[in-house]
ZANUMI-623029 format. One record per residue: residue number from 1; residue in one letter; x, y, z of N, C-alpha, C, O, CB in turn. Coordinates in steps of 0.001 Angstrom, whole numbers, plus 500000, padded with zeros to 6 digits. Glycine has a CB too. Layout:
N
nr, rest, n_c1, n_c2, n_c3, ca_c1, ca_c2, ca_c3, c_c1, c_c2, c_c3, o_c1, o_c2, o_c3, cb_c1, cb_c2, cb_c3
NUM, a, X, Y, Z, X, Y, Z, X, Y, Z, X, Y, Z, X, Y, Z
...
# end
This chain:
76
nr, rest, n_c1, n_c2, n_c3, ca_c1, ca_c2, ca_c3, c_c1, c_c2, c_c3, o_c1, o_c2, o_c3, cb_c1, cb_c2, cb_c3
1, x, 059003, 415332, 830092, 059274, 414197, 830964, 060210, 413239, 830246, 060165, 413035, 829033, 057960, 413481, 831380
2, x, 060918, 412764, 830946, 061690, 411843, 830547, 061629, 410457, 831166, 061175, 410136, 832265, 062816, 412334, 830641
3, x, 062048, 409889, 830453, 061573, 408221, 831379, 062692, 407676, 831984, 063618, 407552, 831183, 060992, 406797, 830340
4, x, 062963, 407273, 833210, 063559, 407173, 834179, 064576, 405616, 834009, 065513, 405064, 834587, 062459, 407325, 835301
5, x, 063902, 405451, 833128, 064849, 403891, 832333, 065080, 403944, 831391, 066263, 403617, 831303, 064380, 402563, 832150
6, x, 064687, 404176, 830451, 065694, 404450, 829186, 066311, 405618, 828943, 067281, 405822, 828214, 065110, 404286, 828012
7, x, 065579, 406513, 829714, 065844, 408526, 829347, 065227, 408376, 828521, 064177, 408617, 829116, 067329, 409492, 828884
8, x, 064935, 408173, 827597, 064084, 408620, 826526, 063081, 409550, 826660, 062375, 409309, 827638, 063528, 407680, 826045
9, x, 062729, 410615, 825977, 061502, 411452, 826330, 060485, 410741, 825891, 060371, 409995, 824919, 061424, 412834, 825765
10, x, 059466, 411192, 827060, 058009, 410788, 826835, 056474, 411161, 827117, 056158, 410914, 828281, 058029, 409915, 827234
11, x, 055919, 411450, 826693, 054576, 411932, 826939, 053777, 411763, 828013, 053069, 412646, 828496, 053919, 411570, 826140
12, x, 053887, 410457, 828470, 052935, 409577, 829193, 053821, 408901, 829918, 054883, 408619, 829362, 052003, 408668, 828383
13, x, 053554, 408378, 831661, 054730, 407870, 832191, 053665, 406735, 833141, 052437, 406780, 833067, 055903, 409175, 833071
14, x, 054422, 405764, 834000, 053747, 405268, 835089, 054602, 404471, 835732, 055325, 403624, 835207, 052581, 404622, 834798
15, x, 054499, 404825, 837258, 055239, 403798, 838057, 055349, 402724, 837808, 054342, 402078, 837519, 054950, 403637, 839041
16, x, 056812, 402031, 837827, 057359, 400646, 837811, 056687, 399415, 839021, 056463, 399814, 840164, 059022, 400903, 838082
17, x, 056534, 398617, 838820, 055807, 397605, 839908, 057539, 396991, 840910, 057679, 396334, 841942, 054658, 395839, 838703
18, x, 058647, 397681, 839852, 059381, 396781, 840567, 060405, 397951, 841379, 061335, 397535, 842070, 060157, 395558, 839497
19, x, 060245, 398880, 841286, 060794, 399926, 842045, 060387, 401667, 842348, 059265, 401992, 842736, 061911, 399857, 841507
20, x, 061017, 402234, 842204, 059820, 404218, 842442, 060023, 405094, 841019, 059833, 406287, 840780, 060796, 405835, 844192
21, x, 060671, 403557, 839858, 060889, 404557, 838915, 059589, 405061, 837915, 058547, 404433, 838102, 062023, 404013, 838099
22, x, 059557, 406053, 836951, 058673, 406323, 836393, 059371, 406696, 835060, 060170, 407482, 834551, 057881, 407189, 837099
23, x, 058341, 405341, 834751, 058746, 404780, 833493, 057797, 404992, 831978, 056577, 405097, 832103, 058838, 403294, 833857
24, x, 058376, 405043, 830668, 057355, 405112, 829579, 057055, 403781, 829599, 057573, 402769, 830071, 057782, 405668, 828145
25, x, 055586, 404184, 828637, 055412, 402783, 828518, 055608, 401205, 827497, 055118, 400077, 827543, 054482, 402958, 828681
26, x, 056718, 402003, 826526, 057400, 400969, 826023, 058102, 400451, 827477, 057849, 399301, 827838, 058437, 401446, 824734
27, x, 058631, 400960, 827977, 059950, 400154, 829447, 057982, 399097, 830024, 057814, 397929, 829675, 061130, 402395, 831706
28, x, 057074, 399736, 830706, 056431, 399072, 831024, 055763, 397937, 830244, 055443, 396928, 830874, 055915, 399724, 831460
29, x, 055559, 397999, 829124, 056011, 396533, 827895, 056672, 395684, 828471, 056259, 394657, 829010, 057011, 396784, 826545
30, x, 057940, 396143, 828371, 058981, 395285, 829089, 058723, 394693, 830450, 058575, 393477, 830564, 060144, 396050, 829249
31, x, 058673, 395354, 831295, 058771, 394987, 832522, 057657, 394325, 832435, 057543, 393878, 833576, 058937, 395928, 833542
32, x, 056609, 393904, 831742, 055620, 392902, 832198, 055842, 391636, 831915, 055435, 390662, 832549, 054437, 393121, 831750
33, x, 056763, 391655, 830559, 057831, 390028, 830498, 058337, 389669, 831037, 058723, 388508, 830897, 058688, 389652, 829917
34, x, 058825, 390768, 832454, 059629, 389904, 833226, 059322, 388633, 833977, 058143, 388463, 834288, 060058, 390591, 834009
35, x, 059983, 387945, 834229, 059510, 386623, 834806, 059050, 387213, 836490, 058190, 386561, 837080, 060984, 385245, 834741
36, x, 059500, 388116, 836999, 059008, 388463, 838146, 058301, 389587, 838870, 058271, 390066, 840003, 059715, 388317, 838585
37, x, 057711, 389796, 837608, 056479, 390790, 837440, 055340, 390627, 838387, 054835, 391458, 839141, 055862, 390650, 836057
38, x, 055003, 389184, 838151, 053447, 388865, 838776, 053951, 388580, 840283, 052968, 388421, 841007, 052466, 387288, 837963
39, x, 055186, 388461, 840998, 055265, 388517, 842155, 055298, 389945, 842402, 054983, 390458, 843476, 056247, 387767, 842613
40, x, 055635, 390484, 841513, 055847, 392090, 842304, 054090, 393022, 842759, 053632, 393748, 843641, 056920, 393365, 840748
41, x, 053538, 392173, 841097, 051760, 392395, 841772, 051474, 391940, 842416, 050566, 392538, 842993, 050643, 392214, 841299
42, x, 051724, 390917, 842873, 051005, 390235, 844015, 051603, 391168, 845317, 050774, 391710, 846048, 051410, 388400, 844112
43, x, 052505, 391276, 845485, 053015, 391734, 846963, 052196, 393600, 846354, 051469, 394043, 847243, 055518, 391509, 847359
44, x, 052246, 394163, 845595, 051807, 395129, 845480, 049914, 395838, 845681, 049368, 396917, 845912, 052420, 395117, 844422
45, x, 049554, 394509, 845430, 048406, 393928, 845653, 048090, 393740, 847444, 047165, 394332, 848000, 048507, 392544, 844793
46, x, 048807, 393043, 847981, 048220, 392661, 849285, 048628, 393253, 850654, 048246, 393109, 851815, 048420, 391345, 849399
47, x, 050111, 394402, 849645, 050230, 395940, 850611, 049136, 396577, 850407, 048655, 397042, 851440, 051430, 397070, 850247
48, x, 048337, 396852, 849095, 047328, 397824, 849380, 046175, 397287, 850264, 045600, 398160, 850915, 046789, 398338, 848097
49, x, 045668, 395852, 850432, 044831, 395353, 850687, 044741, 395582, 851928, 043655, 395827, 852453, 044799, 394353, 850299
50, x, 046429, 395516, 852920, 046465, 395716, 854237, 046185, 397397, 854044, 045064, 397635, 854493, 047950, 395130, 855021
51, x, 046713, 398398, 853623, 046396, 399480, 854162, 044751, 399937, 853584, 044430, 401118, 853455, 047614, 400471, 853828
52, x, 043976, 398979, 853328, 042760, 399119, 852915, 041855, 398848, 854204, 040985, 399630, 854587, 042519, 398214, 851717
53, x, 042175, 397639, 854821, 042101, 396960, 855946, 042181, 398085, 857077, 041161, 398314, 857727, 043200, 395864, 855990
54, x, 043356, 398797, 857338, 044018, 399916, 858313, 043054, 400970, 858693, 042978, 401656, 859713, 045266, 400676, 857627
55, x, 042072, 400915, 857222, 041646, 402254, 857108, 039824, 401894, 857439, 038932, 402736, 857539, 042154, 403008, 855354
56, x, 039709, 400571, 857539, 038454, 400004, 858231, 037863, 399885, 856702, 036633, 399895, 856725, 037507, 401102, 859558
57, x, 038341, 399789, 855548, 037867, 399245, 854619, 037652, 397776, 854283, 037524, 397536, 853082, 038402, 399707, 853935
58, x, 037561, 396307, 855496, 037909, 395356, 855003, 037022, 394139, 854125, 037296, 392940, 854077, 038451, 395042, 855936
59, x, 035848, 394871, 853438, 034955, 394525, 852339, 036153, 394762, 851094, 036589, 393780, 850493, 033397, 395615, 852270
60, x, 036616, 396106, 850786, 037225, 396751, 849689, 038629, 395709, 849900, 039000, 395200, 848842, 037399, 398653, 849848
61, x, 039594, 395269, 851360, 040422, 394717, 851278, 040489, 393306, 850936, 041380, 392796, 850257, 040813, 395005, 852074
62, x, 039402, 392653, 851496, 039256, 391334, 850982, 038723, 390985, 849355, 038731, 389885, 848801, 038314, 390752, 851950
63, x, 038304, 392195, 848849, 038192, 391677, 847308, 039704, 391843, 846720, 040024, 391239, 845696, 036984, 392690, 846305
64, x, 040415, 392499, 847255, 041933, 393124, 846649, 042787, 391785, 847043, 043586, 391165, 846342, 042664, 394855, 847587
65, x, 042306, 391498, 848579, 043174, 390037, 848241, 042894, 389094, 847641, 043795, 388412, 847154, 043494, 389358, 849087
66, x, 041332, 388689, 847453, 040940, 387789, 846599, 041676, 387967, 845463, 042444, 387005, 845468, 039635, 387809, 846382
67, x, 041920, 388686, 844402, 042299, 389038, 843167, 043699, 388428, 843485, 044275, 387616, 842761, 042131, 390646, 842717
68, x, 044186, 388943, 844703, 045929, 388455, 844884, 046075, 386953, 844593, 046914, 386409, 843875, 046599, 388680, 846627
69, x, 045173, 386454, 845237, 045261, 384909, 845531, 045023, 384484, 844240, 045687, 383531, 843833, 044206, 384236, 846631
70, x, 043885, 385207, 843227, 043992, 384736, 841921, 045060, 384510, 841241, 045194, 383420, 840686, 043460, 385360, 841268
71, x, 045916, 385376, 841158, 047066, 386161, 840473, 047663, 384749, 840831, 047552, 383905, 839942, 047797, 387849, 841110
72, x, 048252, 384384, 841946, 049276, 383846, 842560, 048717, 381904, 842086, 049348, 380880, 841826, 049315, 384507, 844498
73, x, 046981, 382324, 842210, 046903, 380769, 841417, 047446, 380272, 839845, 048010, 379402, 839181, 045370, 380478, 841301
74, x, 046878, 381384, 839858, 047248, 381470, 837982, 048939, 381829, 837590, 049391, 382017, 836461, 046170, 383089, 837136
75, x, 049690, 381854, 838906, 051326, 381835, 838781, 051916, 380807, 838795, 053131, 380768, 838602, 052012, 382436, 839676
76, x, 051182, 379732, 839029, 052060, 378322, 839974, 051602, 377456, 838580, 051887, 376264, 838472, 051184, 377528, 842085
# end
C-alpha cells in the first residue's frame, strides 16, 4: 500500500476526514493540525448521525450528535 498523500509506502492506512484519500498515518498526524480538522468532524459526525436516524436508530443518532455539539463547543 501506498499512501495516497505522500506516496510513501505504508503498512497501515486510514481515510482522510477531509477527502476519499487513504492516507498513512504520519499524513493523519498532520491533518489533525489542521486548523480545519474539527469542522470536518463535526460535519462527519452529524452525516453519520442523520444516516443513523434513516435507519430508525435515533437513540444511537442522538448520542452521535450530542458528541457533535461537544466538539463544536469545545471549537468556539
Amino acid at each position: 500500500m501506498t499512501c495516497q498523500r505522500c506516496f510513501r509506502p505504508t503498512t497501515s492506512h486510514i481515510m482522510s476526514m477531509l477527502n476519499t484519500q487513504e492516507i498513512c498515518m504520519d499524513c493523519k498526524d498532520a491533518e489533525i493540525l489542521r486548523p480545519d480538522y474539527r469542522d470536518a468532524e463535526i460535519r462527519d459526525l452529524r452525516s453519520y448521525a442523520q444516516r443513523l436516524h434513516a435507519q430508525g436508530m435515533s437513540g444511537q443518532a442522538k448520542n452521535v450528535e450530542d458528541l457533535a455539539k461537544q466538539l463544536e463547543r469545545e471549537n468556539t
